[in-house]
Steps between C-alpha positions, in 0.01 A plus 500: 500500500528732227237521245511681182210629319363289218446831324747750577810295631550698854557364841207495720287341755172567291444217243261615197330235358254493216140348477317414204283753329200616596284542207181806523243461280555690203397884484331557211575802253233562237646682171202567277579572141278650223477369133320729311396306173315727219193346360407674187134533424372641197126655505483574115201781439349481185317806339258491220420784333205475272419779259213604341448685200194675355473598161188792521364580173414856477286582166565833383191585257609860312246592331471693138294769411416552121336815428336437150360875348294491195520800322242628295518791214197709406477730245260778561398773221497839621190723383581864452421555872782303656759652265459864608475393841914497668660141544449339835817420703595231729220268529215724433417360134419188676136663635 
């Protein structure tokens, strides 16, 4: 008796047949993926500058120096030694 093939139609002695499926435990394929999620944090610094100031007296005390000179006017009479005698100069009529 002539067969034909279920599948492909020809002439042939060999009969194919198909069973159910055999099902395999599933392989498993692991596909990481990265999120990358930005978190912004905020360290606020804080600087305090404190100034100082410092007023420094300085006394400046000049000091003034008053010469007072008291002048005094003699009259002397001359006997008939002194006027033969030649004037003094520079200071020598003050000995």
């Amino acid at each position: 008796m002539d067969h034909r093939c279920s599948k492909c139609g020809n002439r042939q002695n060999v009969h194919i047949s198909e069973t159910d499926p055999i099902i395999h435990s599933p392989k498993r394929r692991i596909v990481e993926e990265v999120e990358v999620v930005i978190v912004p944090e905020v360290h606020p610094i804080e600087t305090i500058v404190k100034r100082k100031k410092i007023y420094r007296h300085v006394h400046h005390y000049p000091e003034k120096v008053i010469v007072e000179e008291e002048q005094l006017t003699e009259n002397v009479s001359c006997s008939q030694n002194h006027q033969t005698r030649p004037p003094r100069r520079g200071w020598d009529w003050f000995l």
